[in-house]
C-alpha positions as a Markdown table, in Angstrom:
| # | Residue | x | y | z |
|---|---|---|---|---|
| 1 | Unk | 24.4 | 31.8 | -17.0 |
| 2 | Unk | 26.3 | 33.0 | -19.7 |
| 3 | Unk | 26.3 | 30.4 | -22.9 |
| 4 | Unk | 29.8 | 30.0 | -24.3 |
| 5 | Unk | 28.9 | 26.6 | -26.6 |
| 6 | Unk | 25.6 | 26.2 | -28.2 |
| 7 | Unk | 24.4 | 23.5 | -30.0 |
| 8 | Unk | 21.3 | 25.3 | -32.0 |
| 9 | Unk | 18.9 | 23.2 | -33.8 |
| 10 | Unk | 16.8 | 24.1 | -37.6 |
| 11 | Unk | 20.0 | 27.0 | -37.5 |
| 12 | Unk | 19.1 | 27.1 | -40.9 |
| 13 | Unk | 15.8 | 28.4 | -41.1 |
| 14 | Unk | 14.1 | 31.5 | -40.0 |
| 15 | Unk | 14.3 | 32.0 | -36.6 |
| 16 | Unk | 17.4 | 29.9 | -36.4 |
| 17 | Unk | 19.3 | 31.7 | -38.8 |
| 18 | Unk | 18.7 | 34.5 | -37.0 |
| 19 | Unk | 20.1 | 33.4 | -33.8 |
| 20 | Unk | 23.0 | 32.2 | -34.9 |
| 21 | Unk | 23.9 | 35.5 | -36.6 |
| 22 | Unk | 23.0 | 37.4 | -33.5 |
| 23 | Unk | 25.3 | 34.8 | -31.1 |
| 24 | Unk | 28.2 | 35.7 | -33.0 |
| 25 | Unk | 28.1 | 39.1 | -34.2 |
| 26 | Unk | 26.4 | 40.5 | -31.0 |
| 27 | Unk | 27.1 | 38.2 | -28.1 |
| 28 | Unk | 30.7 | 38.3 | -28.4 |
| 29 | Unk | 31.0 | 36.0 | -25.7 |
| 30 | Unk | 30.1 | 32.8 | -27.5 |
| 31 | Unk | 32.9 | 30.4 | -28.1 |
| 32 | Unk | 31.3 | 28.1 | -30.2 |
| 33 | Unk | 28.1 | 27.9 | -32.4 |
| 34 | Unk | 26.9 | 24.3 | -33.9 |
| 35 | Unk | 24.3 | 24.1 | -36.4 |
| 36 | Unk | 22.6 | 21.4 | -36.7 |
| 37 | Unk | 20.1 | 21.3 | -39.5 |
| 38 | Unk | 18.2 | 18.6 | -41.8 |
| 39 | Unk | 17.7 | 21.3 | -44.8 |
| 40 | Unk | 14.5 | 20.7 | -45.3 |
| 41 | Unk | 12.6 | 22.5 | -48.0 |
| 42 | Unk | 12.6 | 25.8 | -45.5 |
| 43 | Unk | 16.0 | 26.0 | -44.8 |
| 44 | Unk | 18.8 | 27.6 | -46.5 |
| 45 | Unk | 22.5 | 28.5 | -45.4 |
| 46 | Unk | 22.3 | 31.6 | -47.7 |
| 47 | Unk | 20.7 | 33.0 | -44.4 |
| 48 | Unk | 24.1 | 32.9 | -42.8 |
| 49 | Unk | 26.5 | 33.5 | -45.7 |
| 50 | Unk | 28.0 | 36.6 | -43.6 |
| 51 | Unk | 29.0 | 34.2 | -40.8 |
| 52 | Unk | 29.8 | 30.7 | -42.4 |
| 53 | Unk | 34.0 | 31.2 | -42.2 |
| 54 | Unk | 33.8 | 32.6 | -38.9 |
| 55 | Unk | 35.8 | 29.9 | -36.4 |
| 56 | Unk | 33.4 | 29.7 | -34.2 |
| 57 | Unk | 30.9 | 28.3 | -36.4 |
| 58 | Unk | 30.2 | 24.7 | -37.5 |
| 59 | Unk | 27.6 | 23.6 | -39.6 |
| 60 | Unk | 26.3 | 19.9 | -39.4 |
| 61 | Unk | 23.7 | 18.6 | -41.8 |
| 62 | Unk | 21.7 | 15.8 | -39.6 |
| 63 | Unk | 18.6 | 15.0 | -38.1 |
| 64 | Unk | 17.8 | 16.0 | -34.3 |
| 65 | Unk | 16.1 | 12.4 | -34.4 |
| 66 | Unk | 19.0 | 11.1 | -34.4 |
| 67 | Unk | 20.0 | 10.6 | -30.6 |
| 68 | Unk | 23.1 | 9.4 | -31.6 |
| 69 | Unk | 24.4 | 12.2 | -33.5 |
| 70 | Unk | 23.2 | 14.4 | -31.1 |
| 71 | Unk | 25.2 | 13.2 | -28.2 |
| 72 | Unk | 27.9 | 13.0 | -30.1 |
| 73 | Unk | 28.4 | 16.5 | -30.7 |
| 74 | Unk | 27.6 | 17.3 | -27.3 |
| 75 | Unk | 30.4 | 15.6 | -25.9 |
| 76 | Unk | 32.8 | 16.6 | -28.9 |
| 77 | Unk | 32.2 | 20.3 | -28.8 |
| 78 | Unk | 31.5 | 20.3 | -24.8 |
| 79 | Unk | 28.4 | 21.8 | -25.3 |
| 80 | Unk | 27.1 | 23.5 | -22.3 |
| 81 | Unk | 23.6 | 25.5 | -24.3 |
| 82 | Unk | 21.5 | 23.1 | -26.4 |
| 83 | Unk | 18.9 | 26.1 | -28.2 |
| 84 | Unk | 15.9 | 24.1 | -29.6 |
| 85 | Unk | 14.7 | 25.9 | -32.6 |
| 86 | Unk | 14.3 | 23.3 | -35.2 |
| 87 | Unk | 10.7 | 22.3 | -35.9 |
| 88 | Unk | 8.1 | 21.7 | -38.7 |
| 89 | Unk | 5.8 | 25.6 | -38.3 |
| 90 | Unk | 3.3 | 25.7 | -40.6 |
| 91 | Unk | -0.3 | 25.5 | -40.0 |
| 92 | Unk | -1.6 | 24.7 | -43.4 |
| 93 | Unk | 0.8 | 21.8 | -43.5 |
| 94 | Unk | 0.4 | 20.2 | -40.2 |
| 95 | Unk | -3.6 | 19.5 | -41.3 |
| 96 | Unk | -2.6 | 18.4 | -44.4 |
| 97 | Unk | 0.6 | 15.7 | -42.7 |
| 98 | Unk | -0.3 | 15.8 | -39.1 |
| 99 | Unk | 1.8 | 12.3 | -38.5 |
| 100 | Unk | 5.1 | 14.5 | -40.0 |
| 101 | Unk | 4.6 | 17.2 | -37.3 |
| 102 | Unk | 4.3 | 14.9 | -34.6 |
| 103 | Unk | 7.5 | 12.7 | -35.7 |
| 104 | Unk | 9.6 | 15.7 | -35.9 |
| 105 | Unk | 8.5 | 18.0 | -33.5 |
| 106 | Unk | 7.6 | 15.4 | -30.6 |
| 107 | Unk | 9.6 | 12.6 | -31.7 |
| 108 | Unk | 12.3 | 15.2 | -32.4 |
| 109 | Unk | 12.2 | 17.0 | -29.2 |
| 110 | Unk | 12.3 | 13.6 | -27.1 |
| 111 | Unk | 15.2 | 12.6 | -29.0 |
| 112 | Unk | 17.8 | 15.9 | -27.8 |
| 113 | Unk | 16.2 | 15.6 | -24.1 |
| 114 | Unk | 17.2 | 12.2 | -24.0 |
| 115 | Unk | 20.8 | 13.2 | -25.3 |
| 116 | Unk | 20.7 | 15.9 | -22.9 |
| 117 | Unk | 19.8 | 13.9 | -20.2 |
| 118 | Unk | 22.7 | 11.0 | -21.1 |
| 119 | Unk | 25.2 | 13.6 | -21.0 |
| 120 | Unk | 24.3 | 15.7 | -18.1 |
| 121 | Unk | 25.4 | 19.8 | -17.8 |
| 122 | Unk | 23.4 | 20.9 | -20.9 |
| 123 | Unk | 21.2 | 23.4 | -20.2 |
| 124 | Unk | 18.2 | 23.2 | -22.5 |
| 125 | Unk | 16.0 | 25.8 | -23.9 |
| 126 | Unk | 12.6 | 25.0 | -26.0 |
| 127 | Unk | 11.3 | 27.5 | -28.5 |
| 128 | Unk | 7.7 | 27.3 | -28.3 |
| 129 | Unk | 4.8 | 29.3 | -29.5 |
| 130 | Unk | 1.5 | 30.9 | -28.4 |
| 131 | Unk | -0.1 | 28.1 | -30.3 |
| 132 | Unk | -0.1 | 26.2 | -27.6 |
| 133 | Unk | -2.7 | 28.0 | -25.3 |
| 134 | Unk | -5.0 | 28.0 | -28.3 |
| 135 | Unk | -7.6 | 31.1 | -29.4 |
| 136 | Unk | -8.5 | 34.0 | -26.9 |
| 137 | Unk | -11.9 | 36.1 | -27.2 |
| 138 | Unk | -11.2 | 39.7 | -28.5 |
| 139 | Unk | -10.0 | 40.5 | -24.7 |
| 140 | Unk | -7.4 | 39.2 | -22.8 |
| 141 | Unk | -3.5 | 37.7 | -23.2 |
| 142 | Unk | -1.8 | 34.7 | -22.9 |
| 143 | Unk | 0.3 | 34.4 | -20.1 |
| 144 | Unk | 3.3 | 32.1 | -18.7 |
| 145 | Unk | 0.1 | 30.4 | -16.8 |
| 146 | Unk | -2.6 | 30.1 | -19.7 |
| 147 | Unk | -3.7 | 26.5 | -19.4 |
| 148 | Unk | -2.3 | 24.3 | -22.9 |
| 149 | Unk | -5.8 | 24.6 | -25.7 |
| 150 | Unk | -4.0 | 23.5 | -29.0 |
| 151 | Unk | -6.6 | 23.6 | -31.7 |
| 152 | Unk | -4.4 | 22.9 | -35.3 |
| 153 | Unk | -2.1 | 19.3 | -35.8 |
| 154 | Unk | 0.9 | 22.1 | -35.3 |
| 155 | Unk | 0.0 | 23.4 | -32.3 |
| 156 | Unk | -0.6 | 20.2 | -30.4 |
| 157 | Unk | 2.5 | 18.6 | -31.6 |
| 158 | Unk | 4.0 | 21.5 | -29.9 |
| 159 | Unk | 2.0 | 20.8 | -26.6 |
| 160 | Unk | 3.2 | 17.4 | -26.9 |
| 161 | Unk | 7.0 | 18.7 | -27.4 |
| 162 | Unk | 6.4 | 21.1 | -24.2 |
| 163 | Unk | 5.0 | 18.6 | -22.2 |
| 164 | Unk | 8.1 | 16.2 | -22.3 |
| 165 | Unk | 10.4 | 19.5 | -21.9 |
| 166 | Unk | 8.6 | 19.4 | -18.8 |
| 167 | Unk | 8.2 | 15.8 | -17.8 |
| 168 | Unk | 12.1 | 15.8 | -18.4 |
| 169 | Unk | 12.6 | 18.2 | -16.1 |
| 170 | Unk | 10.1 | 16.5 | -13.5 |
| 171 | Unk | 11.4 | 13.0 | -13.9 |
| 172 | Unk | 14.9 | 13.2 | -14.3 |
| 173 | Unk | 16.2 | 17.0 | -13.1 |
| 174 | Unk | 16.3 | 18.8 | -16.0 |
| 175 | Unk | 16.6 | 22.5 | -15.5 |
| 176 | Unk | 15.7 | 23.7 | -18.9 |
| 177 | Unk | 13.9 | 27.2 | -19.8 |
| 178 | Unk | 11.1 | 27.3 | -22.2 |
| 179 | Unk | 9.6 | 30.6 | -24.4 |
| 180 | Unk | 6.4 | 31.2 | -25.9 |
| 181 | Unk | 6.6 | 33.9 | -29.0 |
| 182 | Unk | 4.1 | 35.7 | -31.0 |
| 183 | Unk | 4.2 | 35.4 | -34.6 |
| 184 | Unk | 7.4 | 36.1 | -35.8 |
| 185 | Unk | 8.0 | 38.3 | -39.3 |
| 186 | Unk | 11.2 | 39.5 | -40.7 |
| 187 | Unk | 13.8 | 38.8 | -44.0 |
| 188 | Unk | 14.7 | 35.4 | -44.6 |
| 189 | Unk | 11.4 | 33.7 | -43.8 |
| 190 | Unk | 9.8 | 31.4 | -46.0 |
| 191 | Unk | 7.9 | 32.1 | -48.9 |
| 192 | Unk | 4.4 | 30.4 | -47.7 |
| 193 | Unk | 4.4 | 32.1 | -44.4 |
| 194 | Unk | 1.6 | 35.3 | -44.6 |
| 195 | Unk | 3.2 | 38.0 | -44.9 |
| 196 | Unk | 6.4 | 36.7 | -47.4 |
| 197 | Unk | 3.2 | 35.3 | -49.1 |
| 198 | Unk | 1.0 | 38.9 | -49.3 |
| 199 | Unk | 4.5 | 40.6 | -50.8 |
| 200 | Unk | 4.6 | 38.0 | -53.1 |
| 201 | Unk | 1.1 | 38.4 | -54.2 |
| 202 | Unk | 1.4 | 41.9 | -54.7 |
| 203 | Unk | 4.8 | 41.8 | -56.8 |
| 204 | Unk | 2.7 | 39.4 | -59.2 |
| 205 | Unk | -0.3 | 40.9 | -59.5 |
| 206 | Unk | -2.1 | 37.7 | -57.9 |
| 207 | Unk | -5.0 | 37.6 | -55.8 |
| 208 | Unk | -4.1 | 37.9 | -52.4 |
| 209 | Unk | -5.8 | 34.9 | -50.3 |
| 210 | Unk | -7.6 | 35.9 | -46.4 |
| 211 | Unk | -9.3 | 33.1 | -44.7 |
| 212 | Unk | -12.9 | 34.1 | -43.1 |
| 213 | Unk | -13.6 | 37.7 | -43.5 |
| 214 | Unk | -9.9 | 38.4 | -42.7 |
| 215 | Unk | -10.7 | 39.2 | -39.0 |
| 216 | Unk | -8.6 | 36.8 | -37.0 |
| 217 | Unk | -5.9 | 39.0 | -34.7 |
| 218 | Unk | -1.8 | 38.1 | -34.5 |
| 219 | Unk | 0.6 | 40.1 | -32.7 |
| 220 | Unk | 3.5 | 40.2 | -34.8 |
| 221 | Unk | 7.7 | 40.4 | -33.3 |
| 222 | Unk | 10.2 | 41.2 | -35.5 |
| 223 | Unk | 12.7 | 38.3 | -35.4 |
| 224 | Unk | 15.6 | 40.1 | -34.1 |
| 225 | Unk | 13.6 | 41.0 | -31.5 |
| 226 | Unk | 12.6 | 37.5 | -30.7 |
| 227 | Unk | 16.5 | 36.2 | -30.5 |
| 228 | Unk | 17.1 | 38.8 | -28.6 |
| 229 | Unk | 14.9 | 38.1 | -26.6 |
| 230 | Unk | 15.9 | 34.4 | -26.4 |
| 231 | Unk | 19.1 | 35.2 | -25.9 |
| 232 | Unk | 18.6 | 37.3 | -22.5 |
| 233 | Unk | 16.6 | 34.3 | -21.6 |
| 234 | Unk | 19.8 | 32.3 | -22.0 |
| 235 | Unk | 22.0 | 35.0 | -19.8 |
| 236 | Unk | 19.4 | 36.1 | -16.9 |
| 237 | Unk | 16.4 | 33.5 | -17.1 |
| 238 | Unk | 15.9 | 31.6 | -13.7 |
| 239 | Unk | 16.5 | 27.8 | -14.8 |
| 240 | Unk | 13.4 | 26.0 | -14.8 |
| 241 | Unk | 11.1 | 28.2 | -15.9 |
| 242 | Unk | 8.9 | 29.7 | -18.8 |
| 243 | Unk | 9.0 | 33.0 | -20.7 |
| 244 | Unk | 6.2 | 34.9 | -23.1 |
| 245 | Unk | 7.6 | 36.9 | -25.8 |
| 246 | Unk | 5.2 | 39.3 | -27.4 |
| 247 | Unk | 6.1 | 42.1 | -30.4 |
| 248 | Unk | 2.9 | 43.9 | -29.4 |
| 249 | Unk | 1.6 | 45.0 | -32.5 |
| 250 | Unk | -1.7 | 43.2 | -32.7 |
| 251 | Unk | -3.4 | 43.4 | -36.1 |
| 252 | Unk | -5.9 | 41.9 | -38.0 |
| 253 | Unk | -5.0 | 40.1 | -41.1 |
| 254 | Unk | -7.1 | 42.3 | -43.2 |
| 255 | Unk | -5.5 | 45.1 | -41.7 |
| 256 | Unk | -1.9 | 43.8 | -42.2 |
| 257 | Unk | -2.9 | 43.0 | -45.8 |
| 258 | Unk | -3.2 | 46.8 | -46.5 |
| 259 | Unk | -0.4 | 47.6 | -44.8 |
| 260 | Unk | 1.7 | 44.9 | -46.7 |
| 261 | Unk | 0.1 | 46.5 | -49.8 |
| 262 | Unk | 0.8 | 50.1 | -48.7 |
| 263 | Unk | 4.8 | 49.8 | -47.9 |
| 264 | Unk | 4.7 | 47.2 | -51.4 |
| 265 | Unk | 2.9 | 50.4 | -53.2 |
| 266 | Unk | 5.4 | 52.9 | -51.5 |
| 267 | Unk | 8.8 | 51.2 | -52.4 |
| 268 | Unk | 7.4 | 49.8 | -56.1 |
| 269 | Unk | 5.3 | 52.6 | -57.2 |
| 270 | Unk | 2.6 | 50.1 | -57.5 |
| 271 | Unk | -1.1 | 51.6 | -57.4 |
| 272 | Unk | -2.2 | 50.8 | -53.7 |
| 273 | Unk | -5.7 | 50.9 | -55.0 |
| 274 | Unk | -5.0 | 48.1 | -57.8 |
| 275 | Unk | -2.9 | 45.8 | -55.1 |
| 276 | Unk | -6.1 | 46.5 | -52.6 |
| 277 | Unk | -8.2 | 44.7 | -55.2 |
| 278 | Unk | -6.3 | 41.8 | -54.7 |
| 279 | Unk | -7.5 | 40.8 | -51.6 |
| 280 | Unk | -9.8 | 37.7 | -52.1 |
| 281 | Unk | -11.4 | 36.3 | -49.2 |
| 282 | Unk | -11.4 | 32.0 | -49.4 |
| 283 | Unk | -13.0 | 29.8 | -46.9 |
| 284 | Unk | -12.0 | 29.3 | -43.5 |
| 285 | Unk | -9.2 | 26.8 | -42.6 |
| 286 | Unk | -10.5 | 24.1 | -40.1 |
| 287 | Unk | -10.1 | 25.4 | -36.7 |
| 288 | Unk | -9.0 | 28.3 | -37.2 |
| 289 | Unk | -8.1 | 30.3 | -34.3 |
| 290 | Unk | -9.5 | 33.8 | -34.1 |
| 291 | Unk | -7.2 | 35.5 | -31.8 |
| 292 | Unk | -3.3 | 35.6 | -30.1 |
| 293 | Unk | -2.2 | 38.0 | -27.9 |
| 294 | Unk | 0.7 | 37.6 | -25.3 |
| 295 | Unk | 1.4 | 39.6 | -22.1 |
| 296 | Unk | 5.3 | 40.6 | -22.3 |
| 297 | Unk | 5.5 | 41.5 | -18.6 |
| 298 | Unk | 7.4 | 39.1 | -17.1 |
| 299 | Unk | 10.0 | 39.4 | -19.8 |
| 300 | Unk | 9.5 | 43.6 | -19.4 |
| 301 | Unk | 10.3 | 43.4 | -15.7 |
| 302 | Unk | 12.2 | 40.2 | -14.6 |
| 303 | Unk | 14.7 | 40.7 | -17.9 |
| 304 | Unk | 14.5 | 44.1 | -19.0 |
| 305 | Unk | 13.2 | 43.3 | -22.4 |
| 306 | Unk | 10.6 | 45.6 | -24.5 |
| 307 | Unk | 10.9 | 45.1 | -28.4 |
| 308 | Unk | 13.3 | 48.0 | -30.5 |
| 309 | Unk | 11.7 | 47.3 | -33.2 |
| 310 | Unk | 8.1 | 48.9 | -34.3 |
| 311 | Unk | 6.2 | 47.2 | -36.9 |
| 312 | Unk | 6.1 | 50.0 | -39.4 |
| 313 | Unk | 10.0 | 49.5 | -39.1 |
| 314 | Unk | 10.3 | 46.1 | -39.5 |
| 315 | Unk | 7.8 | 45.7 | -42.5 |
| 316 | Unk | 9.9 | 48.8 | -44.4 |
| 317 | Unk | 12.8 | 46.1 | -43.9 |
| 318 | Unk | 11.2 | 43.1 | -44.7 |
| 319 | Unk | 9.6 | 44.3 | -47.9 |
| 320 | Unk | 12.9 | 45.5 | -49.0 |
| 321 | Unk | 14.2 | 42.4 | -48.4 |
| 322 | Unk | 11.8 | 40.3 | -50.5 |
| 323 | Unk | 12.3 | 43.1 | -53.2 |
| 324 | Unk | 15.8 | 42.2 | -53.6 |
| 325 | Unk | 15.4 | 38.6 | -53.6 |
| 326 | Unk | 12.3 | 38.7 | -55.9 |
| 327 | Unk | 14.3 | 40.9 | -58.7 |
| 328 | Unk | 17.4 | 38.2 | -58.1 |
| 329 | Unk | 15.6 | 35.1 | -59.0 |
| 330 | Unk | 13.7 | 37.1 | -61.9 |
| 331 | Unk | 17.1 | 37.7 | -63.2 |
């Protein structure tokens, strides 16, 4: 199915941002783009400055708790793609607030299926995350099949959010699709993600904080890899089911610190022995899990996806990016 009308929610933040720019400067196809997006502290439509006066775009500041609202732009804009995006991510947070993540991200996701389901024709896709399957040994993957472990408050609220994605579909013939990603990393992400926070920490000399012994594994996607990816779902994905999207670039987080402090060193002139010493190691966050990893062959050979981007690439970028934007707020 080719999407022509998309209703894309948190099009403001990250991920979102991201998608939207890719819908209209690569999928030509795409009639129509509405973003709907609270602003909350981790949003910002600077992320989409390049596209805001095209026609096909329409920005709408609201909450997708608002059932109302929702449906209403359905029917106005005859919205035939409703792309799920908007959600509250961060790990840190969710055990500080856990009732916040589950109001938005449960209450939140209930809310646009029940809009869906009242209008009827929308397809639906969830973004969801590897999260959900919880922590693997150091072997193994997660697949489309791993049985739902959440261990964190943000993690389970994104069970929860899966689980009605597909008790919708069982109950009352949704056909939506659903995708898992790897941690995402790329310009324009929020400042107290790790890697935005490791950059951060090196451009002001501050120590540069690893839970445990820095040992726990993530495989990192670049995030035009991930909307990419997303979108092909949305053009050859069989309707009803689920999709893992891997970058394949496993690495520890002490290893990606040096790295982050390697590419910092290289495009600052920084002394990569002086930002090394900035590593501190800090006490374990509760429940920490100590590996992800996903297999990408179902995406590989049912949609023809492998990531273009390598990470070595996409940190040159994304340290150049924060570069920029730390020099413009120091002016």
């Amino acid at each position: 199915m080719q999407p022509k009308r998309l209703l894309v929610t948190g099009g403001a933040g990250f991920i979102g941002s991201a998608f939207i720019r890719y819908a209209l400067k690569n999928a030509l196809k795409a009639e129509q783009v509405v973003n709907l997006d609270l602003l909350t502290y981790a949003a910002d439509l600077k992320h989409l400055k390049e596209i805001e006066n095209d026609r096909r775009y329409l920005f709408v500041q609201g909450d997708i708790r608002d059932g109302r609202l929702v449906e209403e732009l359905l029917r106005k804009h005859a919205i035939d793609t409703l792309v799920h995006f908007a959600a509250e991510t961060h790990v840190d947070r969710s055990i500080e607030a856990p009732p916040l993540f589950y109001d938005t991200n449960i209450g939140g996701t209930i809310a646009l299926l029940e809009a869906v389901r009242r209008v009827q024709g929308v397809r639906f896709h969830q973004i969801s995350t590897d999260e959900v399957f919880g922590s693997l040994g150091w072997e193994g993957v997660f697949t489309e099949r791993s049985p739902y472990a959440p261990n964190s408050p943000y993690a389970a609220s994104k069970a929860g959010a899966d689980h009605f994605v597909f008790a919708y579909a069982r109950t009352y013939g949704l056909t939506p699709t659903l995708s898992y990603c790897s941690n995402n990393y790329g310009p324009c992400q929020n400042r107290e993600k790790l890697i935005p926070k490791m950059i951060r920490c090196c451009l002001e000399e501050a120590c540069i904080p690893l839970y445990g012994k820095g040992e726990n594994v993530r495989d990192w996607l670049f995030v035009e890899d991930h909307v990419h990816a997303v979108w092909l779902i949305l053009e050859k994905g069989v309707l009803g089911e689920s999709y893992a999207i891997g970058g394949g670039e496993e690495l520890s987080n002490l290893s990606l610190a040096h790295l982050v402090i390697r590419e910092v060193a290289r495009q600052t002139g920084k002394s990569e022995a002086a930002l090394k010493r900035l590593v501190t190691f800090v006490e374990d966050r509760p429940g920490h899990d100590l590996r992800y990893a996903v297999d990408p062959a179902k995406m590989k050979n049912k949609l023809g996806f492998t990531p273009r981007v390598f990470f070595d690439e996409g940190l040159q970028r994304t340290v150049f990016w924060y570069l920029n934007q730390f020099c413009y707020a120091q002016r």
